[in-house]
Backbone as XML, in Angstrom:
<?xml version="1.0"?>
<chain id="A" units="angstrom">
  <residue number="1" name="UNK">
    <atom name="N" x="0.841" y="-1.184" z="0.000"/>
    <atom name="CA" x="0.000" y="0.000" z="0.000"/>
    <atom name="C" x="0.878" y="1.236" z="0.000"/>
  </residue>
  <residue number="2" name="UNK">
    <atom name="N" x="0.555" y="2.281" z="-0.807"/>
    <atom name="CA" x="1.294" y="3.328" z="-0.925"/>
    <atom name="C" x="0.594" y="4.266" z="0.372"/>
  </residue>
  <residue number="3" name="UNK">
    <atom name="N" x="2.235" y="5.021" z="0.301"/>
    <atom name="CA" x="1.707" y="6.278" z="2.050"/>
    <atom name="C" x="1.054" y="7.416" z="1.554"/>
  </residue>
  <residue number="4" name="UNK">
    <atom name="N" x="1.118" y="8.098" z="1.985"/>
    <atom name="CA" x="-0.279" y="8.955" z="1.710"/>
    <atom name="C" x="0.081" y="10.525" z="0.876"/>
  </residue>
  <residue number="5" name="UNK">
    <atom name="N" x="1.494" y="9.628" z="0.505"/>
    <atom name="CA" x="2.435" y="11.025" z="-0.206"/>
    <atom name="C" x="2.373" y="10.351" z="-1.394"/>
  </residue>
  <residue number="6" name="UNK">
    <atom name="N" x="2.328" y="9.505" z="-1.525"/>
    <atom name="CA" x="3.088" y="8.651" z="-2.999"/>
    <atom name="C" x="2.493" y="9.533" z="-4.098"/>
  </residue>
  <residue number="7" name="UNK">
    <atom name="N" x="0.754" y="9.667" z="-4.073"/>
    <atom name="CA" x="-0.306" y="9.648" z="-5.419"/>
    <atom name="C" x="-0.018" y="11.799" z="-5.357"/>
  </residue>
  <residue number="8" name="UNK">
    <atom name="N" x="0.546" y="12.282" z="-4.133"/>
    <atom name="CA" x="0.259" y="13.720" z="-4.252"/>
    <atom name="C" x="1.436" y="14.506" z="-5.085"/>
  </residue>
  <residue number="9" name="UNK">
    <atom name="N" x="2.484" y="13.222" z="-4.915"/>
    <atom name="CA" x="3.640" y="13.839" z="-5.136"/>
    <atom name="C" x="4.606" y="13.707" z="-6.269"/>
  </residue>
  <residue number="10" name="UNK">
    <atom name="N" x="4.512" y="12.254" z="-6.420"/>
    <atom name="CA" x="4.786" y="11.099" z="-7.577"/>
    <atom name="C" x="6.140" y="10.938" z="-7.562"/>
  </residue>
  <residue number="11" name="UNK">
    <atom name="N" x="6.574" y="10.506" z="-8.676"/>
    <atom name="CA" x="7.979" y="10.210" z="-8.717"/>
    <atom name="C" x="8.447" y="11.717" z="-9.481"/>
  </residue>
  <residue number="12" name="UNK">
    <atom name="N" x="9.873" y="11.447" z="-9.642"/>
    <atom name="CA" x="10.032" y="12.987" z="-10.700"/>
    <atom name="C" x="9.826" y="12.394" z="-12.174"/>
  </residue>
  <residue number="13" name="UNK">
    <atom name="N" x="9.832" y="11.375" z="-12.473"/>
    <atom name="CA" x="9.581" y="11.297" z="-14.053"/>
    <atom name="C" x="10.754" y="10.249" z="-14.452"/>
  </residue>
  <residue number="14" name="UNK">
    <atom name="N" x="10.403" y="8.602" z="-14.149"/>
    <atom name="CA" x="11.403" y="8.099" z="-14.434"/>
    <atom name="C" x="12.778" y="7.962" z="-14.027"/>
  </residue>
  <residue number="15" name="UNK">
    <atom name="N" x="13.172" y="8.506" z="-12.971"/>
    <atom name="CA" x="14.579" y="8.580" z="-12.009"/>
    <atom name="C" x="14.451" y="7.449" z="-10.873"/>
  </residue>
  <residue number="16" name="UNK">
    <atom name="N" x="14.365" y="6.137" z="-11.750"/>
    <atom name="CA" x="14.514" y="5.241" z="-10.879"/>
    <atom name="C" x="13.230" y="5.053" z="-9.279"/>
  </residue>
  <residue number="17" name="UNK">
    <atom name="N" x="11.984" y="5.917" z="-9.264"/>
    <atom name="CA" x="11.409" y="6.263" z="-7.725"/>
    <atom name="C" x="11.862" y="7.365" z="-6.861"/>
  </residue>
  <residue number="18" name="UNK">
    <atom name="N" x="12.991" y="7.999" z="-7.551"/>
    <atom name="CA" x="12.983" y="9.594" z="-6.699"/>
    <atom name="C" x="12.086" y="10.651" z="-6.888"/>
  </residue>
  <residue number="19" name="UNK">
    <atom name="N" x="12.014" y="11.076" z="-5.937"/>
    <atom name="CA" x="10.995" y="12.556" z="-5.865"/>
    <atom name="C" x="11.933" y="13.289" z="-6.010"/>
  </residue>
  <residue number="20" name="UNK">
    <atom name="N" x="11.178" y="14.513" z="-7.119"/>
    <atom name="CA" x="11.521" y="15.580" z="-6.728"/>
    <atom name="C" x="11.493" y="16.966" z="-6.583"/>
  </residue>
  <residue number="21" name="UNK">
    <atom name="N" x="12.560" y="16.915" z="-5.687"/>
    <atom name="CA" x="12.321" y="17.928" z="-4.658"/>
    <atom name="C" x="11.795" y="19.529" z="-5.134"/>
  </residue>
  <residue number="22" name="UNK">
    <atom name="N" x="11.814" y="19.550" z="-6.177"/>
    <atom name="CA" x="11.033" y="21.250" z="-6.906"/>
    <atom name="C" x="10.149" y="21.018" z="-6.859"/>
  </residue>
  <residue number="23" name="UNK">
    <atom name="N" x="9.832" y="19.646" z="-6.910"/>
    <atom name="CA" x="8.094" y="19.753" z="-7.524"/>
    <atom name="C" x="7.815" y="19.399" z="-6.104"/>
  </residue>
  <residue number="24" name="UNK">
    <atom name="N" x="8.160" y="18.891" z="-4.719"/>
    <atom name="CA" x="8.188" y="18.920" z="-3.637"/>
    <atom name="C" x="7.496" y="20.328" z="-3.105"/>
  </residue>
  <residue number="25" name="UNK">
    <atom name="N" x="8.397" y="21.164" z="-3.557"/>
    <atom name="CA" x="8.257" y="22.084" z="-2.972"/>
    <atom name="C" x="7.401" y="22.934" z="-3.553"/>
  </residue>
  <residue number="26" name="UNK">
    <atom name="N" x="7.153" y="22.841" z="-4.797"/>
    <atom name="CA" x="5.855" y="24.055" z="-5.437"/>
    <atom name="C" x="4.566" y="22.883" z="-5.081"/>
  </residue>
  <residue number="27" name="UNK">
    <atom name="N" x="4.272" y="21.813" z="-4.633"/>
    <atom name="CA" x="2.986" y="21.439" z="-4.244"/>
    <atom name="C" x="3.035" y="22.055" z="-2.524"/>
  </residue>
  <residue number="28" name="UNK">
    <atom name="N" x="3.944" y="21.722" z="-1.726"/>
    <atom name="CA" x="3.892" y="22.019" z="-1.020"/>
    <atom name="C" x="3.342" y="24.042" z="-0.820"/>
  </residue>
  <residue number="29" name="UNK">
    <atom name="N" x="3.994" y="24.542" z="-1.595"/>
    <atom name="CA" x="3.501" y="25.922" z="-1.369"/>
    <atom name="C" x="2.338" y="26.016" z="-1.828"/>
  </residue>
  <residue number="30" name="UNK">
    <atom name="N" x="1.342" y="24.965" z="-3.042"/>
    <atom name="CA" x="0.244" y="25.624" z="-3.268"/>
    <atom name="C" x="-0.405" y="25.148" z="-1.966"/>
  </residue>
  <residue number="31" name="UNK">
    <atom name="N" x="-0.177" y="23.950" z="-1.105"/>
    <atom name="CA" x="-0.829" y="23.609" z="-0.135"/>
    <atom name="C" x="-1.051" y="24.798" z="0.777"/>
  </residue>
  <residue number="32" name="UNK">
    <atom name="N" x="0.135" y="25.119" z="1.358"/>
    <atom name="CA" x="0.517" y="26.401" z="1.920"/>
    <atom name="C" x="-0.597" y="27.551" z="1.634"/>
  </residue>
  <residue number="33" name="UNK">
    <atom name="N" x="-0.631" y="28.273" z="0.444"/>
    <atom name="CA" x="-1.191" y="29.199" z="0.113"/>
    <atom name="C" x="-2.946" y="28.681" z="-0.217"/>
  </residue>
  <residue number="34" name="UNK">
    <atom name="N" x="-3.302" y="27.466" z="-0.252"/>
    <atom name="CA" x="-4.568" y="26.989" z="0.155"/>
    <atom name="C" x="-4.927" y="27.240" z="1.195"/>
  </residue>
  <residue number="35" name="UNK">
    <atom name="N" x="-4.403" y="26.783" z="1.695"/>
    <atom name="CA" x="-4.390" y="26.593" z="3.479"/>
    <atom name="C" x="-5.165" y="27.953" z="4.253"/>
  </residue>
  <residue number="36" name="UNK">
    <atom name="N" x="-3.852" y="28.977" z="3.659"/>
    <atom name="CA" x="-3.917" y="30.337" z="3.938"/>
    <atom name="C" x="-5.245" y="30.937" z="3.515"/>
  </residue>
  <residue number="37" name="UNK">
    <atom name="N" x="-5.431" y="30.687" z="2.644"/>
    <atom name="CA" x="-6.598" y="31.562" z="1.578"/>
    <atom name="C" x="-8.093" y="30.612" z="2.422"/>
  </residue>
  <residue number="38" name="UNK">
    <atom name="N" x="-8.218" y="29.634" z="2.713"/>
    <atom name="CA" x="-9.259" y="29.351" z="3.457"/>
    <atom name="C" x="-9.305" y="29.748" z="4.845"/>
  </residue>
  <residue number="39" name="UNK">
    <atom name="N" x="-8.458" y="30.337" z="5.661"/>
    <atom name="CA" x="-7.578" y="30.608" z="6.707"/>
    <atom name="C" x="-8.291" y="32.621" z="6.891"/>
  </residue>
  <residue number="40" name="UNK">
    <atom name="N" x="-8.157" y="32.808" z="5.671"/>
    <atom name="CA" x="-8.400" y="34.178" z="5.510"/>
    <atom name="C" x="-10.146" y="34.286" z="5.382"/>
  </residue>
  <residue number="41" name="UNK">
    <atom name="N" x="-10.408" y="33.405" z="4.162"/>
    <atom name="CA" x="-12.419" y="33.350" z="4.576"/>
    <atom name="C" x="-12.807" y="33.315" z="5.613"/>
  </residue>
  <residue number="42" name="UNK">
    <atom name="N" x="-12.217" y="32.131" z="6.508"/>
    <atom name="CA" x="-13.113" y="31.464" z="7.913"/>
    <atom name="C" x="-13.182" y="32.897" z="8.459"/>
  </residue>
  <residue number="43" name="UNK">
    <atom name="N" x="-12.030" y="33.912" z="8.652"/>
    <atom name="CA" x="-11.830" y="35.151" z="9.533"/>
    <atom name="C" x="-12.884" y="36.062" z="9.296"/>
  </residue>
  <residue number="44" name="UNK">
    <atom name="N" x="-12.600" y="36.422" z="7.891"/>
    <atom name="CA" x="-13.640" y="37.368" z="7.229"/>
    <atom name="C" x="-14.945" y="36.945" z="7.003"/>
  </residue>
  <residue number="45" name="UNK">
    <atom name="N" x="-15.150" y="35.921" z="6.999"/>
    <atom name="CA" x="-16.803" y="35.564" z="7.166"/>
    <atom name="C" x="-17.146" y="35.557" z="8.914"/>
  </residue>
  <residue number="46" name="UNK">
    <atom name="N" x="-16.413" y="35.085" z="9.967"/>
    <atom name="CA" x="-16.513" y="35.088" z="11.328"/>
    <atom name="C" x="-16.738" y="36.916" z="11.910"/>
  </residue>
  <residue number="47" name="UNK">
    <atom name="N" x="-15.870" y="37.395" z="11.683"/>
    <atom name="CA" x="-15.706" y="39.017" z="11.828"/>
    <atom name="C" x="-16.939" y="39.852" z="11.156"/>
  </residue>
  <residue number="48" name="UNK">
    <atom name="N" x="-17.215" y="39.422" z="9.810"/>
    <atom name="CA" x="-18.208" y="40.366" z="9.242"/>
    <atom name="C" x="-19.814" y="39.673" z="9.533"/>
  </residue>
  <residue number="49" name="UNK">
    <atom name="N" x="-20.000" y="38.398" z="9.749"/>
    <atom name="CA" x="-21.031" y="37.854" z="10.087"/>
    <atom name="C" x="-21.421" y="38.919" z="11.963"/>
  </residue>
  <residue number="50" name="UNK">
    <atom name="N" x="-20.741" y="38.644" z="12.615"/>
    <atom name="CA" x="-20.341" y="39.398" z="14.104"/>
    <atom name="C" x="-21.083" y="40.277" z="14.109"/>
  </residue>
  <residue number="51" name="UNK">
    <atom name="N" x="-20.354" y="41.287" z="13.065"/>
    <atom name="CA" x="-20.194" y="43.103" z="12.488"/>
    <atom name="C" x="-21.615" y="42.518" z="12.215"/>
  </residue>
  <residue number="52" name="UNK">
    <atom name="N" x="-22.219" y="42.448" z="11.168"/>
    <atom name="CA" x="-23.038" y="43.125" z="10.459"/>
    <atom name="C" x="-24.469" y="42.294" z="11.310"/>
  </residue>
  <residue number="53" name="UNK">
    <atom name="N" x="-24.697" y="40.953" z="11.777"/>
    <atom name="CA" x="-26.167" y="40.793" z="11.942"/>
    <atom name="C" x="-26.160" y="40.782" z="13.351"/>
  </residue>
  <residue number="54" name="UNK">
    <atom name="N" x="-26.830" y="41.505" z="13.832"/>
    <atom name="CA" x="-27.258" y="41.475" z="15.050"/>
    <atom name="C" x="-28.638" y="40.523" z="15.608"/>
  </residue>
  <residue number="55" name="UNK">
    <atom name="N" x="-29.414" y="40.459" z="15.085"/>
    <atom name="CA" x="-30.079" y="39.260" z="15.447"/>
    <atom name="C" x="-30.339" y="38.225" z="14.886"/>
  </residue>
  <residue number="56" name="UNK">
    <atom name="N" x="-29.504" y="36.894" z="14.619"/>
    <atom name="CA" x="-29.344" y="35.769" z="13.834"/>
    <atom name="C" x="-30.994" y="35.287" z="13.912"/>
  </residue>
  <residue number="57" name="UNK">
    <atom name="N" x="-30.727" y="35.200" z="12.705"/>
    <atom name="CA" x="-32.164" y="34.087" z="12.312"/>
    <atom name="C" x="-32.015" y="33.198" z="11.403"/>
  </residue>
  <residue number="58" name="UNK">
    <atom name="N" x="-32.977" y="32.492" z="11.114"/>
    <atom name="CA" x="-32.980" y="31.769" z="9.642"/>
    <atom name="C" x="-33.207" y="32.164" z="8.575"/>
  </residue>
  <residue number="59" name="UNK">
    <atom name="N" x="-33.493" y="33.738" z="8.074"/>
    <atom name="CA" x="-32.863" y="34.264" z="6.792"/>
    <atom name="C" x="-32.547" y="35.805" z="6.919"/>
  </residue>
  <residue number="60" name="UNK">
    <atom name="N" x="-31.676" y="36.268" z="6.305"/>
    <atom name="CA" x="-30.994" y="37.241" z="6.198"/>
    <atom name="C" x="-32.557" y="38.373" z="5.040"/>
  </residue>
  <residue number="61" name="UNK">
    <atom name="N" x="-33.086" y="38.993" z="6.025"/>
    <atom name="CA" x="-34.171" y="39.796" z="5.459"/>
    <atom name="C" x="-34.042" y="40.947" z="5.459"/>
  </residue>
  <residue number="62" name="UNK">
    <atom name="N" x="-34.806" y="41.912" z="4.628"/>
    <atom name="CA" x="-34.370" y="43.482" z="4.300"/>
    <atom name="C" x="-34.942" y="44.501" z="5.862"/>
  </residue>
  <residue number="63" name="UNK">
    <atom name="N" x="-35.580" y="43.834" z="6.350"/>
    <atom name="CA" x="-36.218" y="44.661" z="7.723"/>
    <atom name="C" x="-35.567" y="44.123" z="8.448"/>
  </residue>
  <residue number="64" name="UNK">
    <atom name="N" x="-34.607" y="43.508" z="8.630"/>
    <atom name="CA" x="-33.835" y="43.552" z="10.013"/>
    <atom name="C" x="-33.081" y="44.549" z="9.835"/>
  </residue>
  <residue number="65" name="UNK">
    <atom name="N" x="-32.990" y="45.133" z="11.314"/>
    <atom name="CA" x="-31.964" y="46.232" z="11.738"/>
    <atom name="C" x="-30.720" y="45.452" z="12.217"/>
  </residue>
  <residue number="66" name="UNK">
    <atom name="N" x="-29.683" y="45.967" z="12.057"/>
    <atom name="CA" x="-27.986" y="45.513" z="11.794"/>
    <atom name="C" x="-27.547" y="46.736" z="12.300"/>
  </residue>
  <residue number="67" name="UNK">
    <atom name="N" x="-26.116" y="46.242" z="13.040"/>
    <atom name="CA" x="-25.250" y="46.776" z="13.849"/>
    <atom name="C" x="-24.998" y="47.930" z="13.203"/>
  </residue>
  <residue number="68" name="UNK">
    <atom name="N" x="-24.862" y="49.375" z="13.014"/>
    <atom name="CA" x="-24.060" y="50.273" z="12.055"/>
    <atom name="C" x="-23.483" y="51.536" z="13.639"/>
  </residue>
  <residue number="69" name="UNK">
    <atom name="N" x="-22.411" y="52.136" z="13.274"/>
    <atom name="CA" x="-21.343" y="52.469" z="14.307"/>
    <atom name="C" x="-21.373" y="52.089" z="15.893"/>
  </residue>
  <residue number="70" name="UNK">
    <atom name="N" x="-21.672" y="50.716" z="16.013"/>
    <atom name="CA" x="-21.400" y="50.092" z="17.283"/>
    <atom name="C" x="-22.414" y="50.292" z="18.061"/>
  </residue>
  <residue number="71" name="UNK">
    <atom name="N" x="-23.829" y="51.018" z="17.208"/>
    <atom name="CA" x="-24.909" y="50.798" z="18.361"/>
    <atom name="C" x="-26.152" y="49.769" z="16.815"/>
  </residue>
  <residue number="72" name="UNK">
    <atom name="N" x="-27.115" y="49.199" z="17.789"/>
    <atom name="CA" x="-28.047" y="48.124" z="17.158"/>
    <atom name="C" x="-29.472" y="48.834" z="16.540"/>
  </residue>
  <residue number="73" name="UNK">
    <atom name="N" x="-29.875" y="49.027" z="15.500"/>
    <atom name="CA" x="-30.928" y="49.397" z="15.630"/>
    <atom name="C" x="-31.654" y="51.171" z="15.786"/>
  </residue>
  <residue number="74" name="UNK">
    <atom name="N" x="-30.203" y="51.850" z="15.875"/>
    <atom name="CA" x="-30.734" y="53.427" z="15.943"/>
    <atom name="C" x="-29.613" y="53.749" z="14.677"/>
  </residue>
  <residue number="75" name="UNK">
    <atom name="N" x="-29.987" y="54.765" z="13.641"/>
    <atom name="CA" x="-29.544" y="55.689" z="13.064"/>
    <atom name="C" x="-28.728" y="56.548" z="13.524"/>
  </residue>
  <residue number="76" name="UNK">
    <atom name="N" x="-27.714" y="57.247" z="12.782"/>
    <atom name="CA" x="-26.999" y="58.334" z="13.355"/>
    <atom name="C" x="-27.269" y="59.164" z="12.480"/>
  </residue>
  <residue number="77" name="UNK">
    <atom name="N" x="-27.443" y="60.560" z="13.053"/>
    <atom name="CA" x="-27.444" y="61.534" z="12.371"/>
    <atom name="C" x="-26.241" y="62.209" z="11.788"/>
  </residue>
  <residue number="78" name="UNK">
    <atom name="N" x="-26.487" y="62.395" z="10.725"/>
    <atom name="CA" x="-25.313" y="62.830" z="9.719"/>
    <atom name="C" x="-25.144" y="64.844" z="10.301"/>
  </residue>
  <residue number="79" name="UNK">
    <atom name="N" x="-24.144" y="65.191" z="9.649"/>
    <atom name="CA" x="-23.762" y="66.307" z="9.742"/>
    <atom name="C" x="-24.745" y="67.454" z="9.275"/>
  </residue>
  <residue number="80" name="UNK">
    <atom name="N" x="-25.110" y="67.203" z="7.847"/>
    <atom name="CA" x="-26.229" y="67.609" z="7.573"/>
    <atom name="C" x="-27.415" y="67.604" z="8.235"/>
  </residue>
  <residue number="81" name="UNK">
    <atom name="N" x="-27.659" y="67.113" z="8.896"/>
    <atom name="CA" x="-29.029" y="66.819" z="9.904"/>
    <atom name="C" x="-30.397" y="65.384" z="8.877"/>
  </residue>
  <residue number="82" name="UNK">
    <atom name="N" x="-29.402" y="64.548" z="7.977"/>
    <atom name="CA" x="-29.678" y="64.028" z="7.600"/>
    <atom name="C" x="-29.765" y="62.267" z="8.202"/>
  </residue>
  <residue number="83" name="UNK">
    <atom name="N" x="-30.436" y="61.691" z="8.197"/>
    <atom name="CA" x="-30.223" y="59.819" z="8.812"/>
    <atom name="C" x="-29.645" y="59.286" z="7.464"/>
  </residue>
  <residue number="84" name="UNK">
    <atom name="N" x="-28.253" y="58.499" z="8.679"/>
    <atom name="CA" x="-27.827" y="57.461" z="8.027"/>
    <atom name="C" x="-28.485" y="56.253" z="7.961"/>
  </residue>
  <residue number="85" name="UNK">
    <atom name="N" x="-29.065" y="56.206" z="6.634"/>
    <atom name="CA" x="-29.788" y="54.655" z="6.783"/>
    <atom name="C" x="-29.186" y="53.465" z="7.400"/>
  </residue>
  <residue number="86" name="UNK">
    <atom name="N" x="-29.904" y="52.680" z="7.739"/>
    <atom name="CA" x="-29.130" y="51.430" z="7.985"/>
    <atom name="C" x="-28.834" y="50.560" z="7.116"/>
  </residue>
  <residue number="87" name="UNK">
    <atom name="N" x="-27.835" y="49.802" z="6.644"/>
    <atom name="CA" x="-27.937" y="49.182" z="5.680"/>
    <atom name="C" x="-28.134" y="47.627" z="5.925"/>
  </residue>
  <residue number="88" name="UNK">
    <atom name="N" x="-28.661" y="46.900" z="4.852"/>
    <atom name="CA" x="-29.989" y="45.682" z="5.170"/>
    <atom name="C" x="-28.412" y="44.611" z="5.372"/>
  </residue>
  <residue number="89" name="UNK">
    <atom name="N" x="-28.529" y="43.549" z="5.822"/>
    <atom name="CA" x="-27.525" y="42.716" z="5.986"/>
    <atom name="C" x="-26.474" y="42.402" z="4.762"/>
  </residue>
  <residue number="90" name="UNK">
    <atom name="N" x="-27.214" y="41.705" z="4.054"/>
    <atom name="CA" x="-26.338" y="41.475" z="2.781"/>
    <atom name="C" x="-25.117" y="42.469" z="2.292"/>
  </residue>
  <residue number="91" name="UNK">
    <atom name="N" x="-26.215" y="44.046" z="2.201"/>
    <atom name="CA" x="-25.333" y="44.995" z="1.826"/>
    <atom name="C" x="-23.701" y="45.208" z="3.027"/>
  </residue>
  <residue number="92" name="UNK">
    <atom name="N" x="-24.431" y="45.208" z="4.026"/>
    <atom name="CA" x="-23.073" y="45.470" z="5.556"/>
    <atom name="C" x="-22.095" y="44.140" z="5.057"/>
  </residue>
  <residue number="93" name="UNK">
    <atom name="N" x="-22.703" y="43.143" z="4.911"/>
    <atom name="CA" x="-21.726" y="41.733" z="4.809"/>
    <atom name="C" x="-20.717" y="42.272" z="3.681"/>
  </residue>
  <residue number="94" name="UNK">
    <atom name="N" x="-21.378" y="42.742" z="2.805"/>
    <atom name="CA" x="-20.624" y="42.887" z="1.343"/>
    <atom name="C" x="-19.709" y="43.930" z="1.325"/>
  </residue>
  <residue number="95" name="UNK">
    <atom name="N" x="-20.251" y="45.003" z="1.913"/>
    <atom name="CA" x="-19.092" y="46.156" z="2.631"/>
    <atom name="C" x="-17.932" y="45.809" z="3.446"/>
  </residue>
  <residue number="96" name="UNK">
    <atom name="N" x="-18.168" y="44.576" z="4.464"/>
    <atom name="CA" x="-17.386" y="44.889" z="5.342"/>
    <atom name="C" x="-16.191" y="43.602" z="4.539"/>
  </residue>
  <residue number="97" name="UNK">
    <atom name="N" x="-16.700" y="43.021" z="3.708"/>
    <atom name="CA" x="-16.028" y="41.634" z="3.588"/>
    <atom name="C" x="-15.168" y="42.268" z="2.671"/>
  </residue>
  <residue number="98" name="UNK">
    <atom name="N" x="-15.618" y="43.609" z="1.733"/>
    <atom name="CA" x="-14.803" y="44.422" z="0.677"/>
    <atom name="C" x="-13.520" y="45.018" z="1.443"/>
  </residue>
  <residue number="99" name="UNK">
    <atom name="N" x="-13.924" y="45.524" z="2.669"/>
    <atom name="CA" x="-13.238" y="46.646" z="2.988"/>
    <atom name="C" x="-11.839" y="45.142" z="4.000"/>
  </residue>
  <residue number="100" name="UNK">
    <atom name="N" x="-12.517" y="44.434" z="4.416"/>
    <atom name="CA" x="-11.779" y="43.473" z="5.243"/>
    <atom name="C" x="-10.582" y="42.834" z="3.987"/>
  </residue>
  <residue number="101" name="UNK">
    <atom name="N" x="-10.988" y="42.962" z="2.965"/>
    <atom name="CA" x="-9.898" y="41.862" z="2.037"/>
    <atom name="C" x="-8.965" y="43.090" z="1.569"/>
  </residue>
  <residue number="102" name="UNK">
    <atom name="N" x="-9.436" y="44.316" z="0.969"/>
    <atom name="CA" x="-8.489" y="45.605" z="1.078"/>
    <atom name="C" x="-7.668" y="45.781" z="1.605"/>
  </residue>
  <residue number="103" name="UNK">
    <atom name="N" x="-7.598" y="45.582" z="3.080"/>
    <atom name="CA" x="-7.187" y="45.872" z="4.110"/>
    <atom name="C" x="-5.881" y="44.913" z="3.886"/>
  </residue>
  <residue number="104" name="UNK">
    <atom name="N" x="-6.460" y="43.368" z="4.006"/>
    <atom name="CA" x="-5.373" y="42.722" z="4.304"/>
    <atom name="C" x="-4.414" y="42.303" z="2.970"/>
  </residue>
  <residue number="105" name="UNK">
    <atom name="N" x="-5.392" y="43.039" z="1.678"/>
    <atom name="CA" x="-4.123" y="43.236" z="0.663"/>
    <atom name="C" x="-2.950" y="44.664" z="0.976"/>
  </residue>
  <residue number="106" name="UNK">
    <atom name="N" x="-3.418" y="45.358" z="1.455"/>
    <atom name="CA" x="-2.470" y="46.287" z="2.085"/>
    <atom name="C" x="-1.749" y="46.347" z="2.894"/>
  </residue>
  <residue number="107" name="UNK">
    <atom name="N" x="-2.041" y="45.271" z="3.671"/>
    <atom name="CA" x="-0.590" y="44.748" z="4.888"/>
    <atom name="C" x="-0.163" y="43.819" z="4.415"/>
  </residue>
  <residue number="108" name="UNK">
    <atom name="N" x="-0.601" y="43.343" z="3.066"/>
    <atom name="CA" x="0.032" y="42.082" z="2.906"/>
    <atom name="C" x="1.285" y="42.423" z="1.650"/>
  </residue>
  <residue number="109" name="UNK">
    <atom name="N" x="0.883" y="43.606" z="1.075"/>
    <atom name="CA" x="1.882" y="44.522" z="0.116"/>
    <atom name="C" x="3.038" y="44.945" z="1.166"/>
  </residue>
  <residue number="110" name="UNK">
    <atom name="N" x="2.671" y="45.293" z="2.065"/>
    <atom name="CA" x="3.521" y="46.236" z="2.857"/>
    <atom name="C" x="4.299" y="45.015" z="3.734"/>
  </residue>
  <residue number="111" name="UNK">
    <atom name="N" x="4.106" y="43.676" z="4.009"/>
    <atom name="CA" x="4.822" y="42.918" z="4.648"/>
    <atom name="C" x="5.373" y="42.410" z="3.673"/>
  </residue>
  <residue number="112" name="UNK">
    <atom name="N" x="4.746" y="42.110" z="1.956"/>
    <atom name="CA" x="6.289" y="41.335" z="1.449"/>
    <atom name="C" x="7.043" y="42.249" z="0.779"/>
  </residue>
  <residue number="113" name="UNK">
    <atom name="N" x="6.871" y="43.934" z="0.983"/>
    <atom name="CA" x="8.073" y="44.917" z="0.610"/>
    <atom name="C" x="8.927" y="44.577" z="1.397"/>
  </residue>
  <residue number="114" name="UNK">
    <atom name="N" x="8.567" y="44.373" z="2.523"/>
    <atom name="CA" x="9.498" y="44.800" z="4.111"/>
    <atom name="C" x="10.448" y="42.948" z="4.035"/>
  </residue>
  <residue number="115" name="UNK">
    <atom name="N" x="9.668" y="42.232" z="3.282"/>
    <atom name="CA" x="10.751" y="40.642" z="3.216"/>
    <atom name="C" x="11.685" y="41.473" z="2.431"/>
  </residue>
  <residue number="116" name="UNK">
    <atom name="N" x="11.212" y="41.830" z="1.254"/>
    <atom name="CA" x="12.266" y="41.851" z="0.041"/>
    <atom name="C" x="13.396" y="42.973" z="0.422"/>
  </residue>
  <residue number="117" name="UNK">
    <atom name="N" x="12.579" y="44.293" z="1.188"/>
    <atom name="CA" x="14.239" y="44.894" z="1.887"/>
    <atom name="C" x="14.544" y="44.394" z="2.710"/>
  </residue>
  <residue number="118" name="UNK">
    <atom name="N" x="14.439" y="43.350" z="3.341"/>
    <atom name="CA" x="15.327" y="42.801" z="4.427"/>
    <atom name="C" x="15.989" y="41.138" z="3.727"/>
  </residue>
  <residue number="119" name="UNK">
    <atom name="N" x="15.348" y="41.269" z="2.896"/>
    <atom name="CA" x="16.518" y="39.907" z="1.768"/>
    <atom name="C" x="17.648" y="40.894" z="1.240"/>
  </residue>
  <residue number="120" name="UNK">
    <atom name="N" x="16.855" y="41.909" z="0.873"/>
    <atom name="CA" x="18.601" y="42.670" z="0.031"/>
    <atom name="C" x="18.961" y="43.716" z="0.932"/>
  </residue>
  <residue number="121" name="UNK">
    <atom name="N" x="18.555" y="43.202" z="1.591"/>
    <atom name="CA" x="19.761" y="43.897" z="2.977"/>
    <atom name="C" x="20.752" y="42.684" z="3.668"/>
  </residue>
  <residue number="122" name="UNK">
    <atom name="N" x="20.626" y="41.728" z="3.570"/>
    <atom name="CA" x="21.322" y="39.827" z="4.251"/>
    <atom name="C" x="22.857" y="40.440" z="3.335"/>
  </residue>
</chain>
């Protein structure tokens, strides 16, 4: 019976049963960056589900009132002396899940600048 690497990984192509190790390592990173990228949904669906519905039910409907600046259910008045609507769930989910992946493409620019000057700085 083959181990549980044999069928993911294979041989390199005729070298007698050696693996290898490039192709080792680029499955291994797409694993990696799978991993990650489902790693990043679970968050952003956990966080914006939180954020946006305040009273869970069994369907996401246009008359429920949803969390908007940290209070449930009241409007804020705008500058103008105008109400900020509330916005219906779907829409808050879709906002916040926009603004949540933005975000972490922008620290995620700014952390692999900060690898690459500190590789050509070694």
């Amino acid at each position: 019976m083959e181990s549980g690497f044999g069928s993911d990984f294979g041989s390199g192509g005729g070298g007698g049963g050696k693996l290898d190790p490039g192709l080792i390592m680029e499955q291994v990173k797409v694993q990696i960056a799978v991993a990650n990228a489902q790693e990043l949904l679970q968050r952003m669906t956990d966080k914006c589900f939180r954020k946006c519905i305040g009273k869970p039910g069994g369907a996401l409907d246009n008359s429920e009132q949803v969390r908007t600046g940290g209070r449930t259910g009241h409007p804020r008045p705008l500058s103008s002396g105008l109400l900020l609507r509330l916005c219906v769930p779907q829409k808050c989910i879709a906002m916040c899940m926009d603004r949540y992946m933005d975000s972490w493409n922008t620290v995620s620019r700014a952390y692999n600048s900060r690898l690459q000057r500190e590789r050509a700085n070694m």
